[in-house]
C-alpha positions in Angstrom: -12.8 6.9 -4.9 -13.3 7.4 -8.9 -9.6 7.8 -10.2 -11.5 9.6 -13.3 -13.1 12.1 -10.8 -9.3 13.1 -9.7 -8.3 13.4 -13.2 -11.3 15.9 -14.1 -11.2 17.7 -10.7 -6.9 18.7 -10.3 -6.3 22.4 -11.9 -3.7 23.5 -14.2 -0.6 24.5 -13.4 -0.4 28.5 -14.4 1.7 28.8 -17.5 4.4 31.9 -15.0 4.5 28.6 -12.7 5.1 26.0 -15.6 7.7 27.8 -17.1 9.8 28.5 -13.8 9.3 24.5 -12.6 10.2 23.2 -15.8 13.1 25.2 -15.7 14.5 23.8 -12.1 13.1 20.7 -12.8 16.0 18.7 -13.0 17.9 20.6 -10.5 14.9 19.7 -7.9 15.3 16.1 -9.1 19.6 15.8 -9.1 19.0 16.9 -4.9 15.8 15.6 -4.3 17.0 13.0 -2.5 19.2 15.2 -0.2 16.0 17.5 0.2 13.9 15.0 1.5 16.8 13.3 3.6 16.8 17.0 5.1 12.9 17.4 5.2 12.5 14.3 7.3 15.3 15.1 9.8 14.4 18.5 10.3 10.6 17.7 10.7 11.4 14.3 13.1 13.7 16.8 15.3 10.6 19.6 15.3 8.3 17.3 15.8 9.3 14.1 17.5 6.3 12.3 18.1 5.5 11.7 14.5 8.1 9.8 14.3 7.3 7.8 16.9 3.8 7.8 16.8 2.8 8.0 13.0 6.0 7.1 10.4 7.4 3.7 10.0 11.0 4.0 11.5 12.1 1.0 9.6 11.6 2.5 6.5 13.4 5.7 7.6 16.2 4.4 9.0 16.6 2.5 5.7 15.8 5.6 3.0 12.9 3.9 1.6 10.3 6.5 2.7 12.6 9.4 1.4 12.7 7.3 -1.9 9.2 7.4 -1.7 8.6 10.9 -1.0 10.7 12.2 -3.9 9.7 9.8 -6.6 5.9 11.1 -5.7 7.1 14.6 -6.1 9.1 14.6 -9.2 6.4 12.7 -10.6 3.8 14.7 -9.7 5.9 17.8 -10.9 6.6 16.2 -14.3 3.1 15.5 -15.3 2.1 19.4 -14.3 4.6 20.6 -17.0 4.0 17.7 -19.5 0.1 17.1 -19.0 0.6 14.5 -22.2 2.4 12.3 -20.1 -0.3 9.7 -17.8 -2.0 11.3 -15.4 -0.2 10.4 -11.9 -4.2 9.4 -10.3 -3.5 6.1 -9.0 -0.4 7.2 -7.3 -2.3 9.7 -5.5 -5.1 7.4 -5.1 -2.7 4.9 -3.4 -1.4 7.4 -1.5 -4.9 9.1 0.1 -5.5 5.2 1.1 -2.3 5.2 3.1 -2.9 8.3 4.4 -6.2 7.8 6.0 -5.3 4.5 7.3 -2.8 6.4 9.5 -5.2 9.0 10.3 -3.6 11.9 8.2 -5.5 15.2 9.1 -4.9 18.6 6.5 -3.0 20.4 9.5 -0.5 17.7 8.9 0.0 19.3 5.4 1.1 22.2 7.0 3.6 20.7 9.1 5.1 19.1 5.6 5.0 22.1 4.0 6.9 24.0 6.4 9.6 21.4 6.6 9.9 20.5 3.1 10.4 24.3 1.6 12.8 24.4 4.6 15.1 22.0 3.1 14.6 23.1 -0.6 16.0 26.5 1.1 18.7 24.5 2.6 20.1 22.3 0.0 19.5 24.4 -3.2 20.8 27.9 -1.4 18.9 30.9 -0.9 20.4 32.6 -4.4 18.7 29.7 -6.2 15.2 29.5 -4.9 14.4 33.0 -5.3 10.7 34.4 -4.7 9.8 33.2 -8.3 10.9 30.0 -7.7 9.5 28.8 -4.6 6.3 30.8 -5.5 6.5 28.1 -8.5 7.3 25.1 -6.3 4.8 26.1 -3.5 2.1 25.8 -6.1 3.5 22.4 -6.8 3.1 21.3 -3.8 -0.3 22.6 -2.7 -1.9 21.5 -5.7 -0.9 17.9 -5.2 -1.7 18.5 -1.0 -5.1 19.6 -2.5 -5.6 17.1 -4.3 -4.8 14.5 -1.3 -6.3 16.3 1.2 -9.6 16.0 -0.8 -9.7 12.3 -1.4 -8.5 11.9 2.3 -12.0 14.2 3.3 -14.4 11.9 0.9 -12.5 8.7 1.9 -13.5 9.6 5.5 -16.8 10.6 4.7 -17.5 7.4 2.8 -16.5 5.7 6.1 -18.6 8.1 8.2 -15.9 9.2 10.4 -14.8 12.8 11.1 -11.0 13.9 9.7 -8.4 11.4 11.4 -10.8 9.0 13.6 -10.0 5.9 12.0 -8.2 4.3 15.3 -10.4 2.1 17.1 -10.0 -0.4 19.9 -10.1 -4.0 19.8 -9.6 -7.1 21.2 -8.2 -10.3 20.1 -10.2 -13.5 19.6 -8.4 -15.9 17.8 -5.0 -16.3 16.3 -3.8 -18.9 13.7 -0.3 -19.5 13.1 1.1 -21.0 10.1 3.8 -23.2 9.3 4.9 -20.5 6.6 5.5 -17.8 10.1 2.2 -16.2 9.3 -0.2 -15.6 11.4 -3.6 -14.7 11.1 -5.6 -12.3 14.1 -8.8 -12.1 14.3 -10.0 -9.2 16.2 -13.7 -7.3 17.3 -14.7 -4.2 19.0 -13.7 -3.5 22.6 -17.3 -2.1 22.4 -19.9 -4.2 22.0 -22.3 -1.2 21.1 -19.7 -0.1 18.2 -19.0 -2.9 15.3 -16.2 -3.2 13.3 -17.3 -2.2 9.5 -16.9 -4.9 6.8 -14.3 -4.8 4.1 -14.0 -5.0 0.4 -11.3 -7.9 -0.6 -8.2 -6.2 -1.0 -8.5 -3.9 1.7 -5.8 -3.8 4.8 -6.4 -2.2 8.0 -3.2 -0.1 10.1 -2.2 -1.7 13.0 -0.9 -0.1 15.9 1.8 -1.0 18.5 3.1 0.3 21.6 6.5 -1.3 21.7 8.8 -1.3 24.7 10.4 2.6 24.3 6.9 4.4 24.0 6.9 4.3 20.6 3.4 4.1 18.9 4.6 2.3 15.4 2.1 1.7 12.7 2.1 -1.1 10.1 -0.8 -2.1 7.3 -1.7 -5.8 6.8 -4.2 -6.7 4.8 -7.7 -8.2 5.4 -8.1 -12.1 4.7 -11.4 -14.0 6.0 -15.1 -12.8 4.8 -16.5 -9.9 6.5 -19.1 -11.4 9.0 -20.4 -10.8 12.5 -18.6 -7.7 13.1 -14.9 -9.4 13.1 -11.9 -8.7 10.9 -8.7 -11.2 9.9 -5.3 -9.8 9.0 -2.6 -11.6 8.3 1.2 -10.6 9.4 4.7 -12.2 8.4 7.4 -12.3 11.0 10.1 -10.2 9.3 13.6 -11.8 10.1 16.4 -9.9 9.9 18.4 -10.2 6.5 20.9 -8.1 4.3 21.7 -6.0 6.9 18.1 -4.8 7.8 16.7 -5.1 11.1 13.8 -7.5 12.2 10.6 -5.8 12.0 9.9 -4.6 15.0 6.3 -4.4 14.9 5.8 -8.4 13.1 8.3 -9.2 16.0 5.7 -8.2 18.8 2.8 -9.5 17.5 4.1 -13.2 16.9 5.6 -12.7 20.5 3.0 -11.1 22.4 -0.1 -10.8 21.2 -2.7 -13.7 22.1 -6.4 -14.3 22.1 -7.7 -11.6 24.7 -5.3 -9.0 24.3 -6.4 -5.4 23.2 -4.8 -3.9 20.2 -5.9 -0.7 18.1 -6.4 -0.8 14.4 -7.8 1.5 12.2 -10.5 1.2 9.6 -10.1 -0.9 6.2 -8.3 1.3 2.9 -7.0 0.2 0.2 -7.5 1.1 -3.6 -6.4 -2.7 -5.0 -10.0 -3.8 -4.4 -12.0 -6.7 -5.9 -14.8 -5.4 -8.4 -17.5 -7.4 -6.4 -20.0 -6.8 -8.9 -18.2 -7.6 -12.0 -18.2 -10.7 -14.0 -15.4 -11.4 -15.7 -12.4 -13.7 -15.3 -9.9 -12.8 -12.6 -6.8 -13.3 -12.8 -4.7 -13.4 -9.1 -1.0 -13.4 -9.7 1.0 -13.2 -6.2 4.6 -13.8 -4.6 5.6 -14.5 -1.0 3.4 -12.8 1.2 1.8 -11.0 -1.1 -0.7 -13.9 -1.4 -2.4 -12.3 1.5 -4.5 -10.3 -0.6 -5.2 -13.1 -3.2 -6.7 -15.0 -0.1 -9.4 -12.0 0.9 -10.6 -12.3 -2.4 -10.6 -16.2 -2.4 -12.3 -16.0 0.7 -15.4 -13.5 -0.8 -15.4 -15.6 -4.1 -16.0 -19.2 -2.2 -19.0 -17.1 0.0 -20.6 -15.3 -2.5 -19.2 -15.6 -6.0 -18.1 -19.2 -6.4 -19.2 -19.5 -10.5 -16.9 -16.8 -11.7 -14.1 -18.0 -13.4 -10.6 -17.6 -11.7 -6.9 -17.8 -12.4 -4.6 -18.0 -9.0 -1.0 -17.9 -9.7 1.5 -18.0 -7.0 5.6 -18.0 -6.8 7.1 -18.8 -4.1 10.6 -20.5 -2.5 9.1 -23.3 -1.7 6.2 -24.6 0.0 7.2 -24.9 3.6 7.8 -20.3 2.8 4.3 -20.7 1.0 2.0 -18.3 3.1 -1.5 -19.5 3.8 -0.7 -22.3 1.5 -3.2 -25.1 2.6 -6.1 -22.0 3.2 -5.5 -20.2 -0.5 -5.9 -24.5 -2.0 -8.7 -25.0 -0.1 -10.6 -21.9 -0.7 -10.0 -22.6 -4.6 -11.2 -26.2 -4.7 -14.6 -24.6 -3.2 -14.4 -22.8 -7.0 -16.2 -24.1 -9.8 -14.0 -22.5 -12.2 -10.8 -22.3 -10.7 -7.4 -22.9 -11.7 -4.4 -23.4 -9.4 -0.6 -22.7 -10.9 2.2 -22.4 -8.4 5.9 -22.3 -9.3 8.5 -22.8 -6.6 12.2 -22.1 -6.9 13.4 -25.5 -5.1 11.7 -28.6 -6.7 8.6 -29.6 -5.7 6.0 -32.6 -6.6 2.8 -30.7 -7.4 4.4 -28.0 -8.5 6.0 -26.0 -11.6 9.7 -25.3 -11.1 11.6 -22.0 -11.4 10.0 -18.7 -11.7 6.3 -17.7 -12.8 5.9 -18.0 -16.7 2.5 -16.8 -17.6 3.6 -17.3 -21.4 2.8 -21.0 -20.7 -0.6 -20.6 -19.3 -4.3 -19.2 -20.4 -4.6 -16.0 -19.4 -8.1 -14.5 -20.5 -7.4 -11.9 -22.2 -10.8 -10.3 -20.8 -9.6 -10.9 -17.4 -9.2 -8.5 -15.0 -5.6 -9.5 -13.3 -4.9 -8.0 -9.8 -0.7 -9.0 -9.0 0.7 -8.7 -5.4 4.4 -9.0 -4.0 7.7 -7.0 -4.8 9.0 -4.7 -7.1 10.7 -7.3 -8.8 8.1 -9.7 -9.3 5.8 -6.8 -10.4 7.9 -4.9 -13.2 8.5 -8.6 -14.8 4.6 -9.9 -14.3 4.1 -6.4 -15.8 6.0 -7.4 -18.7 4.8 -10.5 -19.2 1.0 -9.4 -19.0 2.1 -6.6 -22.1 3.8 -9.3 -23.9 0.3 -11.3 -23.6 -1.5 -8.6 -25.0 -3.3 -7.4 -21.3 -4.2 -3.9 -21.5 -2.3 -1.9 -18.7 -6.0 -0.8 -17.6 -6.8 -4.8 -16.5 -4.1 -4.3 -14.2 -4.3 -3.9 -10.5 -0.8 -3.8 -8.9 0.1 -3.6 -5.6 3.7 -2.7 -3.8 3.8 -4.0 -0.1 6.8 -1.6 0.0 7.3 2.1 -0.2 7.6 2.4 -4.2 9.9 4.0 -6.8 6.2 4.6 -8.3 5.8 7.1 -5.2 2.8 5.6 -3.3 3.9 4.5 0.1 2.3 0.7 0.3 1.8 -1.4 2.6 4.9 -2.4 5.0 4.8 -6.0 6.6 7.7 -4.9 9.0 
């Protein structure tokens, strides 16, 4: 999906509408966090089975889905009344992606919509959201459901699949753990007559679990491996419980049940991160923890098919016995003939740089096209590091493997 073809195709906001949303703008934003706290609840108790079936309840019962929801709304809703501030296209990109890797369909839109204006109702009083006003906000939120709901339809088309049938069944063929508490499945078709598609590096794929109370729970984990013979790699970290969060209940199953033979579903690959396959110049990887995963489907394409082009892998890490894929993402480089390897680990290590990732001290192309993986932390100060090197902001691929204060629901390892 073009990101300029978003930017060209969303309409303008009516001026009646633009005046009334700028107006409640920054009541909408002082509750929006009650109001999607309300939406969610009131939508889960209508309609229970999403919530079992199709949201993450990790992220819900930790608020980071509601975060998500009203940073993408408020954001969405600022740019409508101040088009000179960057267009919001690769939030919504990121969040089509998501969308049809759970199998998001436009009547679901309806559902939302329902709910949502429900809650606005709710928390801001009836007085307050009077016909202009949710005539205003209704607009809001149909433009940007528009706007989704049409890069969900050509995403699906580009796959060749009808709205929603992404799911497919599959069984397991091989599993690799690694010392790090990764481990990699490799899956294929249930049906022989039906391959599984290839991917492009940087793609994930959703993966679905029937756990122990019925619940269907969904989680994306991205695609490492080359795409051959009709077989896909993903990679999953066990989640441990820490800081008062739960263990992940889906990474938990997996590591303890699943084993070569099993059947699993997953969906299709997504993803909007992807590697420009048929570009030529320098890449720069830049990854923490297990966002390496990523960095290793593109490894894995570069050592197949594109071993000349010159890369830059930078990982940071704890140390290396909590380095994912460690030995896989050094061995894939050394098939490179332009490769260089940095790694930084916080505990001292021979081999390694010590502390925290300091691109200052290293040559970073400043052609390069840098793609950075991990969390939000690690992102905002790579970020500021790549500006302070002179990067241009459009060299730089980011990608959240949490739901974002940016508004795009990413991927979730739990």
């Amino acid at each position: 999906m073009n990101l300029d073809s978003v930017v060209r195709a969303e309409p303008e906001l009516e001026p009646r509408h633009a005046e009334v949303v700028r107006a409640t703008l920054p009541l909408v934003a002082a509750n929006i966090d009650r109001i999607t706290a309300v939406f969610y609840r009131t939508m889960f108790d209508a309609h229970p089975r999403l919530l079992r079936d199709t949201f993450n309840r990790g992220n819900q019962a930790q608020g980071s889905q509601q975060r998500a929801l009203a940073a993408s709304i408020a954001t969405f809703a600022t740019y409508l009344v101040d088009p000179e501030l960057p267009h919001p296209a690769t939030m919504l990109s990121r969040i089509a992606h998501k969308h049809a890797s759970l199998g998001v369909t436009p009547e679901q839109y309806r559902i939302v919509h329902e709910n949502l204006f429900a809650a606005i109702v709710e928390v801001l009083g009836a007085d307050v959201v009077n016909d202009a006003v949710a005539a205003a906000w209704d607009r809001v939120y149909w433009m940007m459901a528009d706007t989704l709901m049409d890069q969900e339809k050509g995403l699906y088309a580009e796959a060749g699949v009808d709205s929603g049938d992404v799911f497919r069944d599959v069984r397991v063929v091989a599993r690799d753990d690694d010392p790090s508490g990764v481990a990699v499945f490799t899956v294929e078709s249930a049906d022989p007559a039906a391959r599984l598609p290839g991917f492009i590096p940087g793609q994930y794929v959703s993966v679905g679990v029937r756990l122990p109370d019925g619940a269907r729970q969904l989680r994306q984990y991205s695609l490492v491996g080359r795409p051959c013979d009709g077989a896909l790699s993903f990679a999953v970290k066990r989640v441990e419980a820490a800081a008062g969060c739960p263990a992940g209940e889906v990474s938990s199953w997996l590591h303890e049940q699943l084993r070569p033979g099993d059947p699993l579903q997953i969906t299709l690959p997504f993803g909007d991160v992807v590697l420009d396959t048929a570009a030529a110049t320098p890449l720069v990887l830049i990854s923490a923890g297990i966002g390496v995963t990523p960095t290793i489907g593109v490894l894995d394409y570069l050592a197949a098919h594109d071993p000349g082009r010159r890369t830059l892998v930078v990982h940071a890490d704890r140390a290396s016995r909590t380095h994912p894929l460690r030995d896989r993402l050094l061995g894939l480089t050394a098939r490179l003939v332009q490769a260089e390897v940095e790694i930084w680990y916080e505990e001292p290590t021979p081999g390694a740089r010590h502390g925290r990732a300091d691109l200052s001290v290293l040559n970073v192309p400043e052609d390069a096209d840098v793609y950075v993986c991990g969390p939000s932390g690690f992102l905002g100060e790579m970020q500021r590091q790549l500006r302070a090197l002179g990067i241009p902001d459009a060299r730089v691929h980011i990608e959240q493997f949490t739901p974002g204060d940016a508004g795009a629901p990413e991927r979730v390892a739990r």
